[in-house]
Each structure stands twice: as structure tokens, then as C-alpha cells.
C-alpha positions as CSV (number, residue, x, y, z in Angstrom):
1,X,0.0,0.0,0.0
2,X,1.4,3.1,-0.9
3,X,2.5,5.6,1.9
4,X,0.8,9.1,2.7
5,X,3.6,12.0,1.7
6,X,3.3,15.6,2.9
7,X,5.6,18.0,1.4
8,X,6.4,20.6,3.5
9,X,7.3,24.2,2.2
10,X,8.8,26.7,4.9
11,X,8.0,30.1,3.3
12,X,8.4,33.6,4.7
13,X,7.0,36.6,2.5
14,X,6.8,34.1,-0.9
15,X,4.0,35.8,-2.8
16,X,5.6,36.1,-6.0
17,X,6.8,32.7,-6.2
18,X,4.1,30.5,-4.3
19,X,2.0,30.7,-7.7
20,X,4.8,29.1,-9.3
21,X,6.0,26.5,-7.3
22,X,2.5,25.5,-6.3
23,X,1.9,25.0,-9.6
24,X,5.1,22.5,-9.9
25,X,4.8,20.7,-7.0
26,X,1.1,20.1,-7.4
27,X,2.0,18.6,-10.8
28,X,4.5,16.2,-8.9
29,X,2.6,15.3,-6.8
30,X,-0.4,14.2,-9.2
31,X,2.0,12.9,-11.0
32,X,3.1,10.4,-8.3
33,X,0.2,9.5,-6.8
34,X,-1.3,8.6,-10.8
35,X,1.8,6.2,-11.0
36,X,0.8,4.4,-7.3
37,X,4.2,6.0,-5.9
38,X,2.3,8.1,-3.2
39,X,-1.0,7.5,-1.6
40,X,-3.8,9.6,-2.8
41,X,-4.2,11.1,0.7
42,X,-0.9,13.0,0.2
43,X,-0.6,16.5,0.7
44,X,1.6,19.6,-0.2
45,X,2.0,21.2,3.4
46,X,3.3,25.7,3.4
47,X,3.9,26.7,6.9
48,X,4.3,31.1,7.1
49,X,6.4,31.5,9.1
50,X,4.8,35.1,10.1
51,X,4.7,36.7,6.7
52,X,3.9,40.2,6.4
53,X,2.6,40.0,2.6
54,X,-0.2,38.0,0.9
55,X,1.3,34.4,2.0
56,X,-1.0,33.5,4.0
57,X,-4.1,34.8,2.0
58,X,-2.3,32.8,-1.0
59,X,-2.2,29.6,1.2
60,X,-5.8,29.4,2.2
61,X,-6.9,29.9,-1.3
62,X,-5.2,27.4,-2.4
63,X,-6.1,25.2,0.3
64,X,-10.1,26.6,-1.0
65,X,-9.6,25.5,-4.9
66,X,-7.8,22.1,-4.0
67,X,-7.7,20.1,-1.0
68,X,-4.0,18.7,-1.8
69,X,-2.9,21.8,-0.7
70,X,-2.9,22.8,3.3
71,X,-1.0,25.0,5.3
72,X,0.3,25.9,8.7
73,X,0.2,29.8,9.5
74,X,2.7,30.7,13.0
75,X,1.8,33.5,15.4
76,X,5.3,35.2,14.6
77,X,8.0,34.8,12.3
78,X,10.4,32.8,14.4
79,X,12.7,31.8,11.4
80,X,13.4,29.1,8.9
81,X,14.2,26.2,11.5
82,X,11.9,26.7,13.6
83,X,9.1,27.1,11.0
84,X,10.4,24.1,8.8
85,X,9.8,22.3,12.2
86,X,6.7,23.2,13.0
87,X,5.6,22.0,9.6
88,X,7.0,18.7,10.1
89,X,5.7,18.6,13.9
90,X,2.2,19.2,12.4
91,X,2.5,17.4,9.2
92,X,3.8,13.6,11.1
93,X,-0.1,13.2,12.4
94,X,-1.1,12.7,8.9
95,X,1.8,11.0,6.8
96,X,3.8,8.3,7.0
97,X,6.5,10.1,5.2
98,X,7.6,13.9,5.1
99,X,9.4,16.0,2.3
100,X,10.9,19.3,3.2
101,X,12.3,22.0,0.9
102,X,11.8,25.5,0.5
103,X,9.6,27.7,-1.7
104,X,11.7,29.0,-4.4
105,X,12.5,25.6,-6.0
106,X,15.8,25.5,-6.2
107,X,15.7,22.2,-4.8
108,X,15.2,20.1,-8.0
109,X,11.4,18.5,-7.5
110,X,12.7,15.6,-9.5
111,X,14.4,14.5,-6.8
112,X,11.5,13.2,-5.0
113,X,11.7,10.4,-7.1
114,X,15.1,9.5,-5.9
115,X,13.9,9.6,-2.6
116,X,11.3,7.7,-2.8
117,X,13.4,5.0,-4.7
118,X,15.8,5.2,-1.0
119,X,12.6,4.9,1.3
120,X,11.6,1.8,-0.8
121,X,14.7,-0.1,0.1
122,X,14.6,0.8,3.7
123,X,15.6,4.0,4.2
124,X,14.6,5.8,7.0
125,X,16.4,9.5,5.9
126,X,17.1,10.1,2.4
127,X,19.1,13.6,2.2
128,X,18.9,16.0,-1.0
129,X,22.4,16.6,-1.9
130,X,24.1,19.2,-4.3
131,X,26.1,17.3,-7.0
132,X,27.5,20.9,-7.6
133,X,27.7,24.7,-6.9
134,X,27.9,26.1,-10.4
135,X,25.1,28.5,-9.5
136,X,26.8,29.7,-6.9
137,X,29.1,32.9,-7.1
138,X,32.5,32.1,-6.2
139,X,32.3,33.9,-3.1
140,X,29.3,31.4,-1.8
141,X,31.1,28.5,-3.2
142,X,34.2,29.4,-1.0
143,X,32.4,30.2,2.1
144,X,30.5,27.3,1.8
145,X,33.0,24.8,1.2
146,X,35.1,26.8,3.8
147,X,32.1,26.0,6.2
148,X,31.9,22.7,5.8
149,X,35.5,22.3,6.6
150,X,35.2,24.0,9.5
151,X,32.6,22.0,10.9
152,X,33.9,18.8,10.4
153,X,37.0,20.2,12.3
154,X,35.1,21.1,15.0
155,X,33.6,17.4,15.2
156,X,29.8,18.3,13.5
157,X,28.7,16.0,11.5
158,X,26.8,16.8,9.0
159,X,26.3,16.1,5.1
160,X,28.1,17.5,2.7
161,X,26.6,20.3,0.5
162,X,22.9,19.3,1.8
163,X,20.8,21.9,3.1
164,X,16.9,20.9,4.2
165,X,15.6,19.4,1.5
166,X,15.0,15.4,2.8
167,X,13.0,12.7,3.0
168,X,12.0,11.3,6.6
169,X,9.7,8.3,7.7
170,X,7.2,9.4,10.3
171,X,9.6,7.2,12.6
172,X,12.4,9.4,12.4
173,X,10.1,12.9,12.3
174,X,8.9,11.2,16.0
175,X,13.0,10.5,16.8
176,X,13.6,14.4,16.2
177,X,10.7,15.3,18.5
178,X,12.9,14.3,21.5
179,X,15.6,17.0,20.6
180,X,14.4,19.6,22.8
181,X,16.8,22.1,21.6
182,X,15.6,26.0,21.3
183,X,18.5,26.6,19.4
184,X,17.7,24.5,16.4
185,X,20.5,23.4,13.3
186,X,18.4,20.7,11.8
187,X,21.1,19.7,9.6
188,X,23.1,18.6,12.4
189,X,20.4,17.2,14.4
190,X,18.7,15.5,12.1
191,X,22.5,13.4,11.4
192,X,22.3,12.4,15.5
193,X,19.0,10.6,15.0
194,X,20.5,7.8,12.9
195,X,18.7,5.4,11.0
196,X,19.2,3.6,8.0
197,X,20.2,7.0,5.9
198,X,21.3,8.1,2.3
199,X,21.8,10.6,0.1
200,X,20.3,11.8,-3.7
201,X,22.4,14.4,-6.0
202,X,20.5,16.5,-7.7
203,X,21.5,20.2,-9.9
204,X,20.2,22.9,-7.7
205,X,18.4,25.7,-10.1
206,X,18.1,29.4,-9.6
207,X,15.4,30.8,-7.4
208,X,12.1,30.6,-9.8
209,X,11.2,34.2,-8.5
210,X,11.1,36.8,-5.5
211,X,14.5,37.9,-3.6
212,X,16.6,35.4,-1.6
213,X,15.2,35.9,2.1
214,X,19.1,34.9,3.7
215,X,21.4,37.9,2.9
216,X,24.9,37.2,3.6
217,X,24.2,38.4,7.3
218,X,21.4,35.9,8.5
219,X,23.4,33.4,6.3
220,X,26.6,33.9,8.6
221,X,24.3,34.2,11.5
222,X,22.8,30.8,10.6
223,X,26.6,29.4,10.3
224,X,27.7,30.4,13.6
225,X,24.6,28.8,14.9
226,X,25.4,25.6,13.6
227,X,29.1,25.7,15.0
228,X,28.4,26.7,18.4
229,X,24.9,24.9,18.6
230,X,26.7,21.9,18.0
231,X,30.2,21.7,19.1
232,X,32.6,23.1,22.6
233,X,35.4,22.9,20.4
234,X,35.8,27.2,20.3
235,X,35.7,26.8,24.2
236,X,38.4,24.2,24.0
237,X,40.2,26.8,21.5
238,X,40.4,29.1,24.2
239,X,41.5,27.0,26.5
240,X,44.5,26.0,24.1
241,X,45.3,29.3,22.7
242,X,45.2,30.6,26.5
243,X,48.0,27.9,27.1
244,X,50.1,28.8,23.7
245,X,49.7,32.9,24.3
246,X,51.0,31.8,27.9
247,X,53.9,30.0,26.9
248,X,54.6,32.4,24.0
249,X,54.4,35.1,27.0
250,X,57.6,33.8,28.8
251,X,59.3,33.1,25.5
252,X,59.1,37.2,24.8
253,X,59.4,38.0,28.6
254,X,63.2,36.2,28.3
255,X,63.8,38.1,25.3
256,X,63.1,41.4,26.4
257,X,65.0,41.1,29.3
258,X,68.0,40.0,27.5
259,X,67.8,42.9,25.2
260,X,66.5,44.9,27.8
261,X,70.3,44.6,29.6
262,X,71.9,44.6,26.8
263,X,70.8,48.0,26.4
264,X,68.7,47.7,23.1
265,X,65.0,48.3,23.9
266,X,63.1,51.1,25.1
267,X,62.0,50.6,28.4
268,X,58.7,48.8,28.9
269,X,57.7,49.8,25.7
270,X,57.3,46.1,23.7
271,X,56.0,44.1,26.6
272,X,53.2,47.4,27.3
273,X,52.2,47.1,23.6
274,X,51.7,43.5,23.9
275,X,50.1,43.2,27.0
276,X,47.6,45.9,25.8
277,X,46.7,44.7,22.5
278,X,47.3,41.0,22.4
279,X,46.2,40.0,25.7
280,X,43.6,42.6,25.4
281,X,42.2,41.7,22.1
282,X,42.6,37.5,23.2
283,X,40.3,38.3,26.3
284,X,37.7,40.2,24.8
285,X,37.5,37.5,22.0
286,X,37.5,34.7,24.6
287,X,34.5,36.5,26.8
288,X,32.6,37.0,23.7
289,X,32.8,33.0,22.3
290,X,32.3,32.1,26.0
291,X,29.1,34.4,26.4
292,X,27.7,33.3,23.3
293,X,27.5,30.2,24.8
294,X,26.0,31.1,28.0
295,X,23.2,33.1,26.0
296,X,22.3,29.6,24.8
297,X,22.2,28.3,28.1
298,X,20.3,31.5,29.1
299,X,17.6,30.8,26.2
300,X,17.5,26.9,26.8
301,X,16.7,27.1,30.5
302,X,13.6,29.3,30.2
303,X,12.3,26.6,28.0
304,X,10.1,28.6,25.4
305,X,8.5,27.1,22.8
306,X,10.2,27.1,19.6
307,X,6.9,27.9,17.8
308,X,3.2,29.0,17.6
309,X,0.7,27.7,15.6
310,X,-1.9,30.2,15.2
311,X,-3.8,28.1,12.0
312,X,-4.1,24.7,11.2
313,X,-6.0,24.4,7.7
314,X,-6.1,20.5,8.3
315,X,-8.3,20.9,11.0
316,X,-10.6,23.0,9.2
């Protein structure tokens, strides 16, 4: 019997590309469900995530003309992960399997097929990965890559060049509801569940229409989230530079003293200098690694939730 798939579609301020993409993935999913792939009862899932345009209002007509399409509408915008969850939170009472990508299709649709083709063999997460960045501008396609690097220094795992578009069993969506995190990095969290896992490449396209809603400085925003959300390794950093700086400290104490007598230095000049700006400069960086990590603490502790639901269309 064929399984119940809800495609969920994060968007935030998407009016001028919802038409379009609702058009496509309606078409997929008729398409699979005509070939027995997908149950019948599937559904195409858009949570707005607090939208200040016609979203919404685009949502619930849809949801009017065709019952495949539902949606999820939050209180407030509280971001991408937290409204990509919300949709998956909601969707996992009514399908057996979940798809989530976001609204301006540059996650190839005709990947779906892939991950079915996974979830047929046993696969419990099936992750959308980019078989290349041509799209990207060279300065992405650095940072990225450079990112990536970084993390798996740092000890995240995490898959290489995916981003949120995966397939999970209602199994593994239930797994991910005991990750109480506030601060959420699915991409990382989503790898600690386990499971019997894979991956599909696709060609990521360009955005079908609209502006990208991650400028550069939520995009580095996100990244540092994802590094200190799921690694102590810059805590550890600290720690070890504070040992090197130390030992580099007695290395130039020795010298200075030597030159010191010898009659070739100006009088506390060098070691004032240093101790000003090096020290200086290392313990304001430290304090400010360390305190973003106790702002997480701060916002774990009080427990808020990570998202309001203010409309359910399913329930309707």
C-alpha cells in the first residue's frame, strides 16, 4: 500500500513565487500519486512563518480550490528552522512520510523520485544533496565549502553540501521530536538521529522568483549557529590558545630582558604594547565565544516554545 507524503514548504513573504512553485509541485505530486508511488491522501504542506505580505491569503486559497494543498500559519516569524519544524511537527499526524524544501525551487522537485526509490529499500532518511555549486558565485562556493571544513573540524557531523531538502519516515520525524533544543541546526540534528540514511544528488536551479530571504548576514548568522549549537570545540580553542599565548608570553618575557640589559629596547615599551593589544584583544574574544555560549544556556533554561501555531488548515 502506498505511503501518505506531505511535502512541507517553509515560506516567509513568498507571494511572487508560491504561484509558481505551487503549480510544480502540485504537478508532482499528481503525477506520483497517478503512478501508485504516493497515496492519494498525500498533501503539499506551506507553513508562514509570520509573513507580512499576501502568503497566507495565498495559502488558504489554495487550500479553498484544491484540497492537496494545506497549510500551517505561526503566530510570529520565528525563522526558517523553527518554522520548517513546525511544519513537520504538524505534518507527522497525517503521513507516513515527510518531504521538506523550500519555496523557491531550487531544490530540484525531480528529486523526490530518488527519494522515494531510497525509502523503498529501507531508508529511514534520504538527504537532497548538491552534486555541484555552479550557481553559486565564487564567493558562496568558497564560504560554503570553507564552512563545511570547519565543521567537520570542529567534530559536527553533517552532510556535505545538503541543506533541508530530505525525505524522513514518520519514525524518524517522531525520533527528532525528542531534541528539545531551542537553538535548532536541523542539519546537524537531524544526522544524530540515525537510522538507516542516504543521500540523492541533484543540480540545484536558480530561485524561480522573488528575492533570496538569507542575505549574507542571517546566512553567517545561521553558520555560527550551527558551529556553536553543535560543538565546545571554540571553548576548547580558548582553553589552548590561552596555554600557547601563555607560553609564547615567557618566550618574549626572556627576550626582552635579554635585550632589555643589553641595552637595546626602550624601556617597557614592547611588553606594554603587547600586553595591551594581544592579551587585550585574546580576552575580549575569549569573553565574547564564551558568552555566546551562555546566552544559549540562558535561552534553553527558560524553555520557550520554539513555535506558535496560530492556524491549522487540516483541521478545518
Amino acid at each position: 500500500m502506498a505511503e501518505i507524503l506531505y511535502l512541507v514548504v517553509p515560506c516567509y513573504n513568498e507571494e511572487e513565487v508560491l504561484p509558481i512553485t505551487s503549480k510544480a509541485v502540485k504537478e508532482k505530486m499528481t503525477g506520483l500519486i497517478s503512478a501508485g508511488r504516493i497515496s492519494e491522501k498525500s498533501r503539499i504542506m506551506f507553513v508562514d512563518d509570520g509573513s507580512r505580505d499576501r502568503t497566507w491569503e495565498l495559502i488558504e486559497e489554495l487550500h479553498t480550490a484544491d484540497s492537496m494543498f494545506t497549510g500551517v500559519k505561526l503566530s510570529h516569524n520565528k525563522g526558517h528552522q523553527n518554522a520548517l519544524l513546525a511544519g513537520l511537527m504538524t505534518a507527522k499526524e497525517y503521513a507516513d512520510i515527510l518531504v521538506s524544501m523550500d519555496a523557491d525551487l531550487q531544490d530540484d522537485i525531480g528529486a523526490i523520485d530518488g527519494f522515494l526509490d531510497k525509502r523503498a529499500e529501507g531508508c529511514e532518511i534520504v538527504y537532497g544533496v548538491r552534486s555541484s555549486r555552479k550557481t553559486d558565485t565564487k564567493f558562496k562556493r568558497f564560504t560554503a565549502e570553507t564552512y563545511y571544513k570547519v565543521l567537520a573540524k570542529l567534530g559536527v557531523e553533517i552532510t556535505y553540501n545538503h541543506a533541508d531538502y530530505r525525505l524522513m519516515s514518520k519514525k524518524a520525524v517522531e525520533a527528532l521530536s525528542e531534541f528539545k533544543e531551542v537553538n535548532l541546526f536541523l542539519r546537524g540534528i537531524v544526522k544524530m538521529i540515525g537510522f538507516k540514511t542516504d543521500i540523492v544528488e541533484y543540480e540545484r536551479n536558480v530561485r524561480a522568483a522573488g528575492e533570496s530571504k538569507y542575505p549574507l548576514k542571517k546566512m553567517l548568522a545561521f553558520a555560527f549557529e550551527g558551529i556553536t549549537s553543535l560543538s565546545i570545540k571554540p571553548i576548547r580553542f580558548i582553553t589552548s590558545l590561552g596555554i600557547f599565548i601563555f607560553l609564547v608570553s615567557i618566550v618574549m618575557m626572556i627576550y626582552f630582558l635579554i635585550t632589555f640589559f643589553m641595552g637595546n629596547a626602550i624601556s617597557g615599551w614592547a611588553s606594554t604594547i603587547i600586553s595591551i593589544w594581544a592579551i587585550g584583544g585574546l580576552q575580549l574574544l575569549s569573553i565574547g565565544i564564551i558568552g555566546e555560549y551562555i546566552g544559549k544556556i540562558y535561552l534553553e533554561t527558560k524553555e520557550r516554545p520554539k513555535f506558535i501555531i496560530e492556524k491549522n488548515l487540516e483541521e478545518n
